[in-house]
C-alpha positions, 0 to 999 in steps of 0.5 A: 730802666730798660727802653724795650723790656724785651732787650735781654732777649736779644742775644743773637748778633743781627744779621746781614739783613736786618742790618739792610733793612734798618739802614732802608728805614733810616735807622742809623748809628748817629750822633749830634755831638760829631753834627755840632763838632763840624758845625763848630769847626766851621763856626772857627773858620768862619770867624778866622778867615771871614768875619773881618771882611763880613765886618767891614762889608756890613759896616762900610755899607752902614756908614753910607746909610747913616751918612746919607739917612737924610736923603733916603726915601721913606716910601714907595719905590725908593723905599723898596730900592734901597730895602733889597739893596740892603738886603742883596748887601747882607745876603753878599756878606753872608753867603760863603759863612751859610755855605760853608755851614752847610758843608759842615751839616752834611759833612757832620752826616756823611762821615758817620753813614753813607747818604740815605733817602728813607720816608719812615722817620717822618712817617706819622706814628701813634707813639710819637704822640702817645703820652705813654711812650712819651712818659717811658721816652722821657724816663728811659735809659737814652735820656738819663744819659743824654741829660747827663751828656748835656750836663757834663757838657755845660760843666766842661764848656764852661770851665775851659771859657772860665779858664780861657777868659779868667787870665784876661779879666783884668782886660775886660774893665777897659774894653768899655771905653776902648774904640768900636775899631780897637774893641773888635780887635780884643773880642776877635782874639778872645772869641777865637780863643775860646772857640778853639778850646770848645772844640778841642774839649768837644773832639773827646766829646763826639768820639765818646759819644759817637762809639756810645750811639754805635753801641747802642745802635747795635744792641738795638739791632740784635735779635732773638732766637725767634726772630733769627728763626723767623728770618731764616724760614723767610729766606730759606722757606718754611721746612714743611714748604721744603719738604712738600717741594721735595716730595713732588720733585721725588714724584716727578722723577719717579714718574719720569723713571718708570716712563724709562721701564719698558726700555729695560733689557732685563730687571734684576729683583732681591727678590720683593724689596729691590728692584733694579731695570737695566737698558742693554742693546748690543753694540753699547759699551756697558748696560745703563740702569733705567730705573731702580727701587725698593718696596713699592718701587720694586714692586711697580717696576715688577709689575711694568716688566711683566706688563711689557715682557721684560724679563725678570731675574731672581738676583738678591746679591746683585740686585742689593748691590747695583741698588746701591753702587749705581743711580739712574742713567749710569753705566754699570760698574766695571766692577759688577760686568761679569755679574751683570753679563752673565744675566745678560747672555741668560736673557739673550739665550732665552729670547734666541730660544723663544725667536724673539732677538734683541729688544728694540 
């Protein structure tokens, strides 16, 4: 059965931030069998190259104690002396094998992700608890499989002991009356055996398992469309949030274009449906268009033309064709100059006659 039932929804490949942000939550593709491959390679070398010398620094300190049992206070401060020497001993003798293990846990961690620090997993959660969720956790797709992981496991360790020891059966009958000395010897060499052959057999295991938990891991993390949408609303903003945006941009900027009206020299009509205002003053190297629009802009831009006796011209092609080869605050064109010239001087005339000049 299905751990979520809405996993076939999940069609679309995660994103970038989704992946973000299951990595700051400690959500993670891991796996325990590339933990315990570490952790046995560093039981190996702990037996290889430490455990005789452990060996013989706890036993050389437990013959001193039985050879000396008869002197050893039994309380008060001897008593506690000779407990933390005791103590001190073993620690000693365990020191590199509990470091070297710990090396290996976090090794076993940083070689499938990077460090990360993260309080959700030990957040408390009302499905940790919920006999519910248990029940779906206990009987869900993960766990068949790691049952049967865990299965196969106990099969296959248990064969390569079986086919490591079975050949030295005939030793295990003397290794009762052999010495402490010479029986370290033969264990030694088994166990080192035997432990070589696990970890050869688990290095097939945690490859498997690791890219079966990074597959799950990532089917987890795909999407739906709904939740891609949701995400790209969040990191675009909502359209109609967009939209208002753009419509008061448009307003400003219609504000501040009409603020430019009054400078206009001559505004150049279709006559109702365009509207184009130029800014031409003499010694300037081509008239610059101040304001333009269509409908209600047109009409706006007409009515402060009249509003500031800037003249207007009936131009249709012109006033069509400047609204759309030019934007706010461009030259005119050099293909549109003589056009744009003859309105010009028309409206230069017409100030000369009336004695009023340049605009200023």
């Amino acid at each position: 059965m299905a751990d979520n039932p809405e996993e076939h929804e999940k069609t679309e490949e995660p994103t970038q931030k989704k992946l973000e942000e299951a990595h700051k939550k400690g959500d993670v593709a891991k796996s325990q069998e590339v933990n315990s491959w570490f952790l046995m390679v560093g039981a190996i070398l702990v037996l290889m190259v430490f455990s005789k010398d452990m060996a013989a620094s706890i036993a050389g300190m437990l013959k001193v104690i039985l050879a000396q049992a008869h002197e050893l206070p039994v309380g008060g401060e001897g008593l506690r002396a000779n407990l933390w020497n005791l103590y001190m001993a073993v620690l000693g003798a365990l020191a590199i094998p509990f470091i070297l293990f710990m090396v290996a846990g976090l090794a076993g961690n940083l070689v499938q992700h990077r460090p990360l620090f993260s309080w959700d997993p030990v957040q408390p959660k009302l499905s940790k608890v919920s006999p519910l969720a248990g029940f779906k956790r206990l009987f869900s797709m993960t766990s068949l499989v790691n049952f049967a992981k865990s299965m196969a496991k106990l099969v296959i360790v248990s064969t390569v002991i079986l086919v490591i020891v079975w050949p030295n059966r005939d030793q295990l009958d003397a290794i009762v009356v052999l010495d402490p000395s010479a029986l370290m010897g033969v264990t030694h060499a088994m166990a080192v055996k035997v432990m070589i052959g696990v970890v050869a057999i688990l290095s097939i295991v945690a490859a498997l398992d690791y890219a079966w938990q990074k597959h799950k891991w990532w089917e987890k993390q795909r999407m739906t469309v709904k939740e891609l949408r949701d995400e790209y609303k969040q990191l675009e903003g909502d359209p109609q949030v967009r939209a208002k945006l753009r419509q008061v941009r448009i307003e400003r900027g219609r504000k501040r274009m009409m603020q430019n009206v009054p400078r206009a020299a001559v505004v150049i009509t279709n006559p109702t449906h365009y509207a184009v205002a130029l800014e031409y003053e003499p010694g300037m190297s081509a008239p610059v268009c101040v304001a333009k629009g269509v409908d209600n802009v047109a009409l706006k831009i007409r009515e402060l033309a009249d509003e500031h006796d800037i003249p207007i011209v009936e131009n249709p092609p012109l006033a069509r064709t400047l609204h759309a080869s030019i934007e706010i605050e461009d030259e005119v064109p050099a293909e549109h100059y003589k056009a744009v010239a003859e309105v010009i001087g028309y409206v230069m005339r017409l100030r000369t006659k009336a004695g009023t000049g340049p605009r200023r």
